[in-house]
C-alpha positions in Angstrom: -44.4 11.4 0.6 -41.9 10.3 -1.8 -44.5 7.2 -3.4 -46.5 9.8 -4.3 -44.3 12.7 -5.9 -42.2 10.3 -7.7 -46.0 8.9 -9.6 -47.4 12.4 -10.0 -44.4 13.3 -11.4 -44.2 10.9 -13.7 -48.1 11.3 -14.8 -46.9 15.0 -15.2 -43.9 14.0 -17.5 -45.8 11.7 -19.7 -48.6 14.4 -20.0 -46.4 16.7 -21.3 -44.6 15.0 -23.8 -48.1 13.8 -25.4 -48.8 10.3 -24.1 -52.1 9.6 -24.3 -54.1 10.3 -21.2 -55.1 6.4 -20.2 -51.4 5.1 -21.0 -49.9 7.5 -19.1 -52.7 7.2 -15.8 -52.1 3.5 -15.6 -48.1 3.8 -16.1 -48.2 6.6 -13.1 -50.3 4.6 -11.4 -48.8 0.9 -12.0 -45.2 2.7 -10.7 -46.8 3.9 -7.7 -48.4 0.6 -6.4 -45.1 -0.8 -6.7 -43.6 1.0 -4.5 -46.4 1.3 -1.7 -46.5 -2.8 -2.2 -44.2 -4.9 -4.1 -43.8 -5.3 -8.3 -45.9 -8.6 -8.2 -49.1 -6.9 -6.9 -48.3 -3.8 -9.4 -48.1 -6.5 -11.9 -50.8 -8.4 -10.9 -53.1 -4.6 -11.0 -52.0 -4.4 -14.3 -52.9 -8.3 -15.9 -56.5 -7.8 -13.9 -57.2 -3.8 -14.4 -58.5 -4.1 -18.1 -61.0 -6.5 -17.1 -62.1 -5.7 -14.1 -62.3 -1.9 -15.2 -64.7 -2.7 -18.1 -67.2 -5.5 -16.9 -70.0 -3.3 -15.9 -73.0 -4.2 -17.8 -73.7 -0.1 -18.0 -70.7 0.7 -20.0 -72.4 -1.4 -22.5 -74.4 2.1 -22.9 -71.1 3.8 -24.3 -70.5 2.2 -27.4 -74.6 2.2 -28.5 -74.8 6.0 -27.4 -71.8 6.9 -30.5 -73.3 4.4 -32.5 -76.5 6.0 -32.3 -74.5 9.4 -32.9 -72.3 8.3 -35.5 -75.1 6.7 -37.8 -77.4 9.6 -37.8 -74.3 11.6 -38.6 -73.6 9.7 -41.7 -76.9 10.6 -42.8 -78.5 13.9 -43.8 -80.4 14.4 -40.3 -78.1 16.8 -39.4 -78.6 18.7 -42.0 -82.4 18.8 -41.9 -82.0 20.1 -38.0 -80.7 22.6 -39.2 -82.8 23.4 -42.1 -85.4 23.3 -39.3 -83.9 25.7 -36.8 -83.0 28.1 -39.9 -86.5 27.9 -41.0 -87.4 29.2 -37.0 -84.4 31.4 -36.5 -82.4 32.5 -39.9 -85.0 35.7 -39.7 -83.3 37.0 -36.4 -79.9 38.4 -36.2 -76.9 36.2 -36.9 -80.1 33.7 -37.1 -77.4 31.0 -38.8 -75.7 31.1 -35.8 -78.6 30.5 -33.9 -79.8 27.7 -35.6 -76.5 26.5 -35.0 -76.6 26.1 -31.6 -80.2 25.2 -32.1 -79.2 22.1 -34.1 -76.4 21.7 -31.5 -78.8 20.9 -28.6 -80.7 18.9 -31.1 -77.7 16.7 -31.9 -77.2 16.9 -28.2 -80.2 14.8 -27.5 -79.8 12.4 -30.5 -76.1 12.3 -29.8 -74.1 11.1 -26.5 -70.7 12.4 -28.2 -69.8 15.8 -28.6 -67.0 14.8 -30.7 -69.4 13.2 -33.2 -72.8 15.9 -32.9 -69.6 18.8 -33.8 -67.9 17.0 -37.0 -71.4 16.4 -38.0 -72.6 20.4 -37.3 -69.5 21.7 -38.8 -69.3 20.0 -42.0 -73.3 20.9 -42.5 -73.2 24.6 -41.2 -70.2 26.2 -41.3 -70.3 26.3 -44.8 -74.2 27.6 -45.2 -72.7 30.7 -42.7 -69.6 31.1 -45.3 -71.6 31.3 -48.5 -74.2 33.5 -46.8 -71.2 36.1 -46.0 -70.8 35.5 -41.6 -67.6 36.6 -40.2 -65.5 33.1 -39.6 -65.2 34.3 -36.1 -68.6 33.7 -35.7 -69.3 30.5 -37.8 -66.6 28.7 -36.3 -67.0 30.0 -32.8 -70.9 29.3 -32.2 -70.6 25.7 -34.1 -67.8 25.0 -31.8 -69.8 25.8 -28.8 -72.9 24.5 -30.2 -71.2 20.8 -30.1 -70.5 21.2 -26.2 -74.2 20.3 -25.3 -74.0 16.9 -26.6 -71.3 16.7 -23.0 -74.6 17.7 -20.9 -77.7 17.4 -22.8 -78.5 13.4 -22.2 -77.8 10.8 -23.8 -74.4 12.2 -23.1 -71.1 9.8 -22.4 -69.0 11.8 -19.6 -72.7 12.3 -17.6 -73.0 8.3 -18.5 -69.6 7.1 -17.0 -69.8 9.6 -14.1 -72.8 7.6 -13.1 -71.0 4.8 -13.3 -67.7 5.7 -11.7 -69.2 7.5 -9.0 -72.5 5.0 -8.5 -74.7 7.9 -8.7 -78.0 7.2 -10.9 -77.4 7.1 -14.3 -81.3 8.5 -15.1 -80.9 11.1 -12.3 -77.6 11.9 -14.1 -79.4 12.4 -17.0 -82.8 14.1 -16.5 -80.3 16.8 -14.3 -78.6 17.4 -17.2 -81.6 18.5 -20.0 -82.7 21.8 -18.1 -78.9 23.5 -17.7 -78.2 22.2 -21.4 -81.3 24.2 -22.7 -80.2 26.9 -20.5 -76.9 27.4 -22.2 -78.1 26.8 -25.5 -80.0 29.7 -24.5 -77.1 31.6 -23.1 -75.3 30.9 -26.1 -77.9 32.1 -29.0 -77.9 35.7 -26.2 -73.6 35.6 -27.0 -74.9 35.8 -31.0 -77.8 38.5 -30.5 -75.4 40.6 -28.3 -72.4 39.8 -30.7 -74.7 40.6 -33.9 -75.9 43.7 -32.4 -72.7 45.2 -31.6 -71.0 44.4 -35.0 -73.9 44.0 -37.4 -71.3 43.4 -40.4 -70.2 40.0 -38.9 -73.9 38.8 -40.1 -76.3 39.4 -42.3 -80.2 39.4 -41.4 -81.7 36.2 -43.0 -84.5 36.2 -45.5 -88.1 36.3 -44.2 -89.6 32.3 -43.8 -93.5 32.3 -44.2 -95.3 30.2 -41.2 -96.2 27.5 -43.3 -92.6 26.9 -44.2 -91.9 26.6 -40.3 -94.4 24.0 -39.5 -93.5 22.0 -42.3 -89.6 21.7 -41.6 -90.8 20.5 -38.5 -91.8 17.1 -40.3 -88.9 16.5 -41.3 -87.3 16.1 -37.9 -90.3 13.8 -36.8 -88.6 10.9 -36.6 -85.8 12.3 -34.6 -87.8 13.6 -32.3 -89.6 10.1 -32.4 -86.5 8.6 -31.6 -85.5 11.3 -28.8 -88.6 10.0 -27.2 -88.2 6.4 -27.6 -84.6 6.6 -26.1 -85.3 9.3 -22.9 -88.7 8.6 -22.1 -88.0 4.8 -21.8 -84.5 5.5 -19.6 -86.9 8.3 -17.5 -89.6 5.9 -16.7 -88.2 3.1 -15.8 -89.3 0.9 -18.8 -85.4 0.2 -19.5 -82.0 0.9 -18.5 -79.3 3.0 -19.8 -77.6 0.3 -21.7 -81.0 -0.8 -23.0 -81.8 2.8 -24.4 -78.8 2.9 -25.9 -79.1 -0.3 -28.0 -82.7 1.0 -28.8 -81.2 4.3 -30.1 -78.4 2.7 -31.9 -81.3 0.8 -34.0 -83.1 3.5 -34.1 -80.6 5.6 -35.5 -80.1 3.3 -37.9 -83.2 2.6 -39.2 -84.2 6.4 -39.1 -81.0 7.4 -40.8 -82.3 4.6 -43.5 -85.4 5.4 -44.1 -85.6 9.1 -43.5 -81.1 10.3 -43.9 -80.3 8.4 -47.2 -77.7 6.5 -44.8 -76.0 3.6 -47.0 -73.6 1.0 -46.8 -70.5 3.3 -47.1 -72.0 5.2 -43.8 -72.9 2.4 -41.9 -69.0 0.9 -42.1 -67.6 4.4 -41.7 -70.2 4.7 -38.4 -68.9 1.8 -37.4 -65.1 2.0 -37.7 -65.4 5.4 -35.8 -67.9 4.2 -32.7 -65.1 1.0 -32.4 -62.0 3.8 -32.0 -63.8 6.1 -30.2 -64.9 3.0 -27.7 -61.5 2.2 -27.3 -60.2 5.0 -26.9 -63.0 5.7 -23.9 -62.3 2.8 -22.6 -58.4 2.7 -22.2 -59.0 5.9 -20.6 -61.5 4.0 -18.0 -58.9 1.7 -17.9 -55.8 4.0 -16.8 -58.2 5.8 -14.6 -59.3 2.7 -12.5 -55.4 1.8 -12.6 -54.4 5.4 -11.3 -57.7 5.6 -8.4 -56.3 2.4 -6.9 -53.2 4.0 -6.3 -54.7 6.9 -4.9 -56.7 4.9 -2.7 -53.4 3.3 -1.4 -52.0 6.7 -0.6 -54.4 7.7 1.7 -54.4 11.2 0.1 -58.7 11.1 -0.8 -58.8 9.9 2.9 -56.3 12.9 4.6 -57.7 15.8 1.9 -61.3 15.1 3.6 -60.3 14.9 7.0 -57.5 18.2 6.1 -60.7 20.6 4.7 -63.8 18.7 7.4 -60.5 19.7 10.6 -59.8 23.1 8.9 -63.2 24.5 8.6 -62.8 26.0 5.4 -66.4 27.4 3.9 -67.7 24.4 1.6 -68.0 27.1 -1.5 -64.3 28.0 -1.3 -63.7 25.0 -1.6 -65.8 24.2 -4.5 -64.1 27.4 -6.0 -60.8 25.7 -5.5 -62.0 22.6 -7.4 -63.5 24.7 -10.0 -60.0 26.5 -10.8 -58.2 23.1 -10.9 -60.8 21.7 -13.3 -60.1 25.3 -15.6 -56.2 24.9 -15.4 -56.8 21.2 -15.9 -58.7 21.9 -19.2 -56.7 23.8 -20.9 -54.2 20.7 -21.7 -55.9 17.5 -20.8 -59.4 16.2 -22.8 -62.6 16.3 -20.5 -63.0 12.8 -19.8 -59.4 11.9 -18.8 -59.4 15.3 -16.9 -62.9 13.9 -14.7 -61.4 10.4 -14.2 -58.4 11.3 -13.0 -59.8 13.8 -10.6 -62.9 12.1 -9.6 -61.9 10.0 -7.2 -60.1 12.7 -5.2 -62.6 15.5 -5.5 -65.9 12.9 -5.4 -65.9 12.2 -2.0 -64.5 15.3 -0.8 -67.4 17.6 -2.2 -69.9 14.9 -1.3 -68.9 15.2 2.1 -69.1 18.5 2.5 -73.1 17.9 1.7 -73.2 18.8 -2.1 -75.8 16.4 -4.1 -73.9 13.9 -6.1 -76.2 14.4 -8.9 -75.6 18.3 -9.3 -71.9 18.0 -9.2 -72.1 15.3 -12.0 -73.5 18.9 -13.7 -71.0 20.9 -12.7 -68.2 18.4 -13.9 -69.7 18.2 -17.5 -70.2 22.1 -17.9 -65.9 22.7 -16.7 -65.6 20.0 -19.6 -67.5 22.0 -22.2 -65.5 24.7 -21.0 -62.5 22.9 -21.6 -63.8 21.4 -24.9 -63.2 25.2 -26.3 -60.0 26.2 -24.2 -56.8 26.7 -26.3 -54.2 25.0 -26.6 -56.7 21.4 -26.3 -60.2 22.7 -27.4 -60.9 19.6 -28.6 -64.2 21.2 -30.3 -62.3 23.7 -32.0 -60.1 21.3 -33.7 -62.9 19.0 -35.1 -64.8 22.6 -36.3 -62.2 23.5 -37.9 -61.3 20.2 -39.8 -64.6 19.4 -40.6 -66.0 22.8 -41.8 -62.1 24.2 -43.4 -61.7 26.8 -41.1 -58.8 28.9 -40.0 -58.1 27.6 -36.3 -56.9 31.6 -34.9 -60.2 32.8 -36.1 -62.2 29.8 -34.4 -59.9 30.5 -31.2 -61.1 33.8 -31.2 -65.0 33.5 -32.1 -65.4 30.7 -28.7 -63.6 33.2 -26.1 -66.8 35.1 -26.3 -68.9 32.0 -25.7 -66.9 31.5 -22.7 -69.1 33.5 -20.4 -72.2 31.8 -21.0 -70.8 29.1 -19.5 -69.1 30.5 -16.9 -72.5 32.4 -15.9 -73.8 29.0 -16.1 -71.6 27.8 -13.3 -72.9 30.6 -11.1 -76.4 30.2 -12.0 -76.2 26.4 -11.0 -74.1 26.8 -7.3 -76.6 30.0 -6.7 -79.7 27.9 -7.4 -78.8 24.0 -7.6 -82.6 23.3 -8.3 -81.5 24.0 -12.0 -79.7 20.4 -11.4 -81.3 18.7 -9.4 -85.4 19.7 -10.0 -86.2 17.1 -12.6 -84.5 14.2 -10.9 -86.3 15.1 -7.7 -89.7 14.7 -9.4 -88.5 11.1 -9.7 -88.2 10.3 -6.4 
């Protein structure tokens, strides 16, 4: 018992005091294989661990999906979304923060970053809501939430390396993914209408858009949508892999963003510099995660939890409600990905075996780490608003609490009728 409190306690410590989340998952975990083997072996873990953590060819897909984010960001694409969605939404009310979230799920399928899709929706919107007289509550709360679906609409990187971690199809991963992300776009623009309705000063109704002025905005966003296509339809029908779709949206993204988003020289090296950190940062995470599974592996504890709950009886959904609760207390200090690696190879096996489809908890994972994306004190997406569009971060605390049912009522929706999840990817079989 002791090989395993002395490491959890020591992940817990280095949590706290800030370490990032890979250093301090391979540290745990390096301490802890030393003592259920010897220091050589721990040693040994730790010389092999970076490479052997990283060589899978589908990773490769990581690094092109925020490419492919990051150049359209550095070009004006964004902002021509969202001239698009205004031109279809700005007449209803709070219609700015509608097209918000409507830009949001479009970044979401152009973007496998949420990270990336909310810097770029924040520095474009946020300000068009100020100078048209929304309440900041609002402005900063529905962009913050708007830049969650990039974490489940596909190409998205936390669906990507579940697939990976948990062998699971990456395409099935995906295609479960678009239906729930429309659905809480959806939920989300209801959060605004409702919001609106009750306070009508926190948003003024938009000016009328003639129908003319619609369908042309829409040409605009052609060759995003082109390049939507290109990247998901080829991943869907088998033409290419994940990795493949990503380098084809990476060049895609960077010719569109030159040839349609004014991207130049200065974007491209500032695309770049941020896809290499981001990367890195991904991937030390991977890293300390593989480090810190190995461990757990050698404790036996994945093993004795699934025998514990299959012995026990316990009802499969109270379970699941148990996991769920983890993953919201988990949330609220650590950031999505480090949160599902580090919990993946516990929880993985354990729901799998009580005969939930892998597919439609890879779902369920990326909508607790949207929900954790917004979650004080972390809420990674509320940090980025903020910065980007010069916000004020109690008012942008306050505007996402309200979005927070939408995706709890999301979760419900999904365990009441999986099908959500798991209908598209069963028209591939």
């Amino acid at each position: 018992m002791i090989e395993l409190l002395i490491p959890m306690g020591i992940l817990a410590v280095l949590l706290f005091i800030g370490t990032p989340v890979g250093f301090a998952m391979a540290g745990a975990g390096i301490v802890g294989i030393a003592m259920l083997t010897n220091l050589d072996t721990s040693l040994a873990l730790l010389a092999t661990g970076p490479h052997t953590s990283t060589q899978s060819f589908s990773l490769t897909a990581v690094p092109m999906f925020i490419l492919m984010a990051e150049f359209l960001g550095a070009s004006t694409l964004v902002a021509k979304l969202f001239d698009t969605a205004r031109a279809w939404f700005g007449r209803v009310p709070g219609g700015l923060a509608v097209a918000s979230i409507g830009a949001g799920a479009g970044m979401g399928a152009l973007s496998g970053s949420s990270v990336a899709a909310t810097a770029s929706l924040a520095g474009t919107t946020v300000p068009e809501m100020r100078k048209s007289g929304y309440d900041e509550r609002l402005s900063l709360g529905s962009v913050a939430s708007a830049g969650t679906l990039a974490t489940m609409i596909p190409p998205s990187v936390p669906l990507l390396i579940y697939g990976i971690t948990t062998e699971t199809s990456i395409t099935d991963v995906f295609a479960a993914g678009i239906i729930p992300g429309i659905v809480l776009a959806i939920l989300f623009a209801g959060v605004v209408l409702v919001w609106q309705r009750m306070r009508p000063d926190i948003a003024p109704i938009g000016p009328r858009v003639v129908w003319g002025e619609r369908v042309s905005s829409l040409i605009h966003t052609f060759p995003a949508i082109l390049l939507v296509i290109l990247v998901l339809g080829g991943m869907y029908s088998g033409i290419v892999t994940a990795s493949e779709a990503g380098a084809i949206g990476a060049i895609g993204a960077l010719v569109v963003g030159m040839a349609f988003g004014g991207l130049r020289s200065k974007g491209m090296v500032g695309a770049l510099r941020r896809t290499a950190e981001l990367t890195a940062a991904i991937f030390i995470i991977v890293i300390g995660a593989k480090i810190f599974s190995q461990f757990m592996t050698l404790t036996g504890v994945t093993q004795g939890l699934a025998e514990f709950v299959s012995d026990g009886g316990f009802p499969p959904l109270l379970v699941l409600v148990i996991i769920l609760l983890v993953y919201a207390i988990l949330g609220c200090f650590m950031d999505g990905l480090g949160m599902m690696l580090l919990t993946l190879p516990v929880f993985f096996p354990l729901v799998t075996g009580l005969g939930y489809d892998a597919v439609w908890f890879g779902i369920i994972v990326a909508v607790v780490i949207e929900l954790g994306l917004i979650t004080p004190p972390v809420g990674l997406n509320v940090y980025v608003t903020v910065g980007s569009g010069r916000g004020d971060l109690g008012a942008a605390f306050r505007g996402v609490t309200r979005f927070y049912l939408a995706v709890v009522f999301l979760v419900v929706l999904l365990i009441i009728f999986p099908e959500i999840a798991t209908w598209l990817p069963s028209l591939r079989s």
